[in-house]
Every structure is written in structure tokens, then in C-alpha cells.
C-alpha positions as CSV (number, residue, x, y, z in Angstrom):
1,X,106.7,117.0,103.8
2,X,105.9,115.1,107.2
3,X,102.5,113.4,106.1
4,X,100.8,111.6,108.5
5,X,97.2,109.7,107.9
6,X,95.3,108.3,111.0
7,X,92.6,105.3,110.5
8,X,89.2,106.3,112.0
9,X,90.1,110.4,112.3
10,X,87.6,113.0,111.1
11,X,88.4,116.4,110.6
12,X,88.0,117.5,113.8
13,X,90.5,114.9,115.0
14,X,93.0,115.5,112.0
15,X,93.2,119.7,113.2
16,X,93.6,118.5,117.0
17,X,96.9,116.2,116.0
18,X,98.1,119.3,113.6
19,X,97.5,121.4,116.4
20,X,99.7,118.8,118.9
21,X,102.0,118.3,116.4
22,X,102.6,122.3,115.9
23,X,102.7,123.1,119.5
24,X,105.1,120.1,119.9
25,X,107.8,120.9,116.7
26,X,107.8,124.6,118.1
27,X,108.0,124.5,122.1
28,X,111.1,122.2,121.6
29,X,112.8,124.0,119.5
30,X,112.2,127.1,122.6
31,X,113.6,124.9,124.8
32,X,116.2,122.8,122.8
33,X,117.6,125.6,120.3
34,X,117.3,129.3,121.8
35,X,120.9,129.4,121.2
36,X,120.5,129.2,117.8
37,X,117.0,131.6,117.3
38,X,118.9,134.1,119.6
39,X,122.1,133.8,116.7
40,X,119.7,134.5,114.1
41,X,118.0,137.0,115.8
42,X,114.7,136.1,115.9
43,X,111.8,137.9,117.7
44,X,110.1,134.5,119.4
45,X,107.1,136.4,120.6
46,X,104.8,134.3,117.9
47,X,106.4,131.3,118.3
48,X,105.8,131.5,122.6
49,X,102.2,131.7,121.5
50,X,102.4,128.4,119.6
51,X,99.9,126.1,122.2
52,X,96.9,124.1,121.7
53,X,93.9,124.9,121.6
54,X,94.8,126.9,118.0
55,X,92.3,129.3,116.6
56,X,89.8,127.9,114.2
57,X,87.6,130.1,111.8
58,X,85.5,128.7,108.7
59,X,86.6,129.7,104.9
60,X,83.6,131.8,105.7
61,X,84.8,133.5,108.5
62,X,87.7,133.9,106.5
63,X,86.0,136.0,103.9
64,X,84.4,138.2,106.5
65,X,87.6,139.0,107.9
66,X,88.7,139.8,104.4
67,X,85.7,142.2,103.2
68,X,85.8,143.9,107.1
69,X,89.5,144.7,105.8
70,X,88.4,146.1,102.1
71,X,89.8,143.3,100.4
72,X,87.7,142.5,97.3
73,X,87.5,138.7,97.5
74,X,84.6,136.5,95.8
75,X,83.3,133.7,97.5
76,X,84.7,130.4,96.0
77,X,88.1,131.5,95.0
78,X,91.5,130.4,96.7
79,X,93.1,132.5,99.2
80,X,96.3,133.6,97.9
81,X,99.2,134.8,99.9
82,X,98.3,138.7,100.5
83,X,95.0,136.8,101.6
84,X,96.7,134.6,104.1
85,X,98.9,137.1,105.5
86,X,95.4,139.7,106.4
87,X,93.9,136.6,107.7
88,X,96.8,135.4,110.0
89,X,97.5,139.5,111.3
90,X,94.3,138.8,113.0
91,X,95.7,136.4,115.5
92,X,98.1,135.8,117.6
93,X,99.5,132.5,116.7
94,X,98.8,130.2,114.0
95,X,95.2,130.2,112.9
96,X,93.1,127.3,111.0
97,X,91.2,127.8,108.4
98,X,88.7,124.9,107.4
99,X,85.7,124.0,105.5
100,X,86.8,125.2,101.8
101,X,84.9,125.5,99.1
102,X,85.1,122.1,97.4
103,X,85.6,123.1,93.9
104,X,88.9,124.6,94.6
105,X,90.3,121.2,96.7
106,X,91.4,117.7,95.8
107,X,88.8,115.1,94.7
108,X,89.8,112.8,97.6
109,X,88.5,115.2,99.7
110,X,85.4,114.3,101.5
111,X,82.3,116.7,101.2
112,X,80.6,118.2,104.4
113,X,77.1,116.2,104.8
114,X,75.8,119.5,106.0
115,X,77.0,121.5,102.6
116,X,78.1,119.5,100.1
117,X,79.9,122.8,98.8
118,X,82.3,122.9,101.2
119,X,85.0,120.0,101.6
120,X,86.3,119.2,105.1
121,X,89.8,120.5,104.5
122,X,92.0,122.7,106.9
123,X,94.8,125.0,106.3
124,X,97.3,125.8,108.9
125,X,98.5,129.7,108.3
126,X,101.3,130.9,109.9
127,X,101.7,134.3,111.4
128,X,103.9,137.1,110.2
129,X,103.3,137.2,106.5
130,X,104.6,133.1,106.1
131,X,101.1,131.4,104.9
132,X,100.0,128.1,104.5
133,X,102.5,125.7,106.7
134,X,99.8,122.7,107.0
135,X,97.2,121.1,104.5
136,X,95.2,118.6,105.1
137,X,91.7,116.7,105.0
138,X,88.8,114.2,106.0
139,X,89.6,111.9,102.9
140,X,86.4,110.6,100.7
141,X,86.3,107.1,101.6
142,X,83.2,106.1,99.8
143,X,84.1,104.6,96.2
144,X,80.8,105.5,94.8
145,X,81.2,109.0,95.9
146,X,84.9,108.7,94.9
147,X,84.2,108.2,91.5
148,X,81.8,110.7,91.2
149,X,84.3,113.5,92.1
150,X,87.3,111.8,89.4
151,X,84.6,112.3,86.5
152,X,83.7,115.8,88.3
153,X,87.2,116.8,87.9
154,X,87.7,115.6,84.3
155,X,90.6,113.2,86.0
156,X,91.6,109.6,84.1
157,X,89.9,106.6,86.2
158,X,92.2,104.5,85.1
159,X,95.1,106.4,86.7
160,X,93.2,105.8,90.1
161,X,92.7,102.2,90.1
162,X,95.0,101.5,92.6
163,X,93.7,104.3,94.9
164,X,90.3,102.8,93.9
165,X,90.8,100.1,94.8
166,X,91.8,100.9,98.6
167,X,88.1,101.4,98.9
168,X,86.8,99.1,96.6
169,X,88.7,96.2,98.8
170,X,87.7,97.6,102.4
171,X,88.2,100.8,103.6
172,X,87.8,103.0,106.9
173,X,87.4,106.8,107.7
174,X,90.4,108.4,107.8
175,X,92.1,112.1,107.7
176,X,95.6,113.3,107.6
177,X,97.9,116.3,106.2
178,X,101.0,117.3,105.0
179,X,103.7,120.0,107.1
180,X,105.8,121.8,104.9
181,X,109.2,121.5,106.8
182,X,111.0,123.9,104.9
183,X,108.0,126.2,105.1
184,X,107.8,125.6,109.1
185,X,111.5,125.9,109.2
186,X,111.5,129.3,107.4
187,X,108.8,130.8,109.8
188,X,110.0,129.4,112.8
189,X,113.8,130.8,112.3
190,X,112.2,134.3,110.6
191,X,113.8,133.7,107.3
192,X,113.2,135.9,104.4
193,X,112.8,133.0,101.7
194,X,112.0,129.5,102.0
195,X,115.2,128.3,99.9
196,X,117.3,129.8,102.8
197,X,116.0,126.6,104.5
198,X,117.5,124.2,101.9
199,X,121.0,123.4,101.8
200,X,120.8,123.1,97.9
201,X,118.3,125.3,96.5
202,X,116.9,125.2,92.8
203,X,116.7,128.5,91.5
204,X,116.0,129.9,88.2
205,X,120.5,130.1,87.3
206,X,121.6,127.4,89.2
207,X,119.6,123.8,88.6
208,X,122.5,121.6,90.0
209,X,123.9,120.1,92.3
């Protein structure tokens, strides 16, 4: 995972420095490594698409698109791959998905102030069938509220102390999120399984090296 968190960030911030960071990782690889997607044969038609500003839908929208497409999905439940994949054939390049119900993300998550049901959490899918490649949030960064949501989630307090304590002690607004880069590598070289992307994958008959 690349991770980064950025002091003061909300979440409209955290999906504009995905977005950069996206548009960045995949134009230089166009311009330093065509060699190389040309050897593996890859069609970079998505990948040319790959610049900012990305298309942003709510969970919401994301639903729509799913019932317009006859896909019997409840309001409230994950999206699971098949999910992702109908969602991300309806654009052209990576879409992001935010605004999740919060029952079905992290407690650290920070609630919406305008629906406390959804959290303020974005998912990055990418196009051709390849899913989630970024997760991230606005992290809760009040510790009143933050405790609220570890007894909400039947979670051990005294697991959390030290996180706790990062707002008991001071604290400021923040967001960040995590790239999968063996996910990101797999979609941007059109591999057909993410352990292609590892030099020594774990798989069910082999557990070592």
C-alpha cells in the first residue's frame, strides 16, 4: 500500500490528491514505459483517459446505476466485485465512488454532518473489470465521537488507547487513503490476476519462499 494522510484535508481534498496522484502514477508510466505495455500487449486506451478532473458519483448514484442495469442490490450493503465492474463500464476512466453507508466502513471514519448515515469515504474503481484500486476517508477526529463509534462497533477501547489518545492530546482534521500497488500494477499492465504482479506470490500449494 502507498498511504498517505494530509493534516487539515477533508474529503473533498483527499479525492483531488487521489485523483493527482492517479493521473500522475499512470501518465508516466505512458511516457516512461510504452516499451514495456507495448511487450505485454496492452490496449492503453483507458489508461490515456487517466486525467484529473475523475468522475465522482455518490454510493447513491451508485445504486441507481445498478438497479437501471437490473442488478438487485439493497441499499446499505457493500458493493462487491460484479458490482464494481457494472459501475466502472459506465465510464471512461477511473470513477469515484463516495459517501458510503457508514455501517459497512471503519469506525475512524468521520460521519457526513448532513447524513449521519453515510461516512465520508471514497473508493477509486478501476475500469475494465479491475475494482477497487483506492480507499480512503475524512478520518473522525473528535474523541467523543470516536468513542462512540468503538462501542458502536462492539471494538475493545483498550486496544485504541494509543489511537485515542492522538485526539485526546490535540488533534486536527485530516484525510488520507491507501493505493493498492499490486492492484494498480495489475490494471495498469492488463494482467489477468493480481499475484502476476508479485514476484513471490502466496497461493493456496505454495506458502514459501
Amino acid at each position: 500500500m502507498v498511504e498517505p494522510e494530509v493534516a487539515f484535508n477533508d474529503l473533498n481534498d483527499n479525492m483531488e490528491l487521489a485523483e493527482e496522484f492517479l493521473e500522475h502514477i499512470v501518465q508516466s508510466v505512458l511516457k516512461h514505459r510504452m516499451p514495456e505495455l507495448k511487450t505485454l500487449e496492452r490496449n492503453t486506451k483507458f489508461l490515456e483517459n487517466v486525467k484529473k478532473p475523475l468522475p465522482r458519483i455518490s454510493y447513491d448514484e451508485a445504486v441507481e446505476i445498478l438497479h437501471k442495469k437490473g442488478i438487485n442490490f439493497e441499499w446499505g450493503n457493500d458493493l462487491g466485485g460484479t458490482d464494481e465492474t457494472v459501475i466502472s463500464e459506465q465510464f471512461d476512466r477511473p470513477v469515484m465512488v463516495h459517501r458510503y453507508p457508514s455501517a459497512i466502513k471503519a469506525f475512524y471514519m468521520k460521519r457526513d454532518p448532513q447524513n449521519p448515515k453515510v461516512a465520508l469515504a471514497v473508493d477509486v474503481l478501476a475500469p475494465e473489470g479491475y475494482g477497487e484500486i483506492i480507499g480512503g476517508s475524512q478520518r473522525e477526529d473528535d474523541l467523543d465521537l470516536l468513542l462512540e463509534r468503538i462501542k458502536e462497533h462492539n471494538l475493545p477501547q483498550e486496544a485504541f488507547e494509543w489511537y485515542l489518545d492522538l485526539r485526546r492530546f490535540g488533534s486536527v482534521p485530516h484525510a488520507g487513503f491507501g493505493l493498492g500497488v499490486e492492484r494498480t500494477v495489475s490494471w495498469i499492465c492488463g494482467l489477468d490476476h493480481v499475484r502476476e504482479t508479485i514476484p513471490f506470490p502466496r497461493m493456496i500449494y505454495r506458502l514459501t519462499p
